[in-house]
N, C-alpha and C positions, 0 to 999 in steps of 0.2 A: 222855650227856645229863644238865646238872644240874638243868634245869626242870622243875617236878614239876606246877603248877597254869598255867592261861593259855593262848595260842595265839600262834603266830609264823608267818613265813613260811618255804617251804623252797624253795629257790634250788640251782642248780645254780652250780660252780666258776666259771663265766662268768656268773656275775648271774641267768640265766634264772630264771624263778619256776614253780616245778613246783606250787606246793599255797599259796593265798594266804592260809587260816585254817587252818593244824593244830593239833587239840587237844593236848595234852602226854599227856594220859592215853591217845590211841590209839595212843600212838606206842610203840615197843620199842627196843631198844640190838640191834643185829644183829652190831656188834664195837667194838674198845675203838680207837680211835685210836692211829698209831700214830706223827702227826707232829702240830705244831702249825702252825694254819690264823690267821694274822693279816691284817685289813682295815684297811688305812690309810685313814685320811680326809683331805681337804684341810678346813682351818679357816677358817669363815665370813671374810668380809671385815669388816676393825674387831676382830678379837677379839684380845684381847690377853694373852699367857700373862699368870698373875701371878707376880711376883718374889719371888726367895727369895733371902733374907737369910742368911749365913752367921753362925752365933753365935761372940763371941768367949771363948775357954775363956782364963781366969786361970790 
């Protein structure tokens, strides 16, 4: 856990919400991870990446 101050929610693998305000300070580390957990999001509609320009090297 890198969150030190603040409250988030705690969600279960399937989205479920076990705890809708947890404090950071009551929480503890019970083990270290031992994979990485990524949420992809779809992006609003109209949004637009911005573009990246490749520089040209002399």
């Amino acid at each position: 856990m890198k969150r030190t101050t603040g409250y988030f929610d705690l969600l279960m693998l399937d989205g479920t919400k076990v705890y809708a305000s947890a404090k950071a300070k009551d929480c503890s580390l019970l083990e270290r991870a031992k994979t990485l957990l990524i949420k992809k999001r779809q992006a609003p509609v109209g949004f637009e990446k911005p573009s990246i320009r490749a520089l040209e090297v002399s």
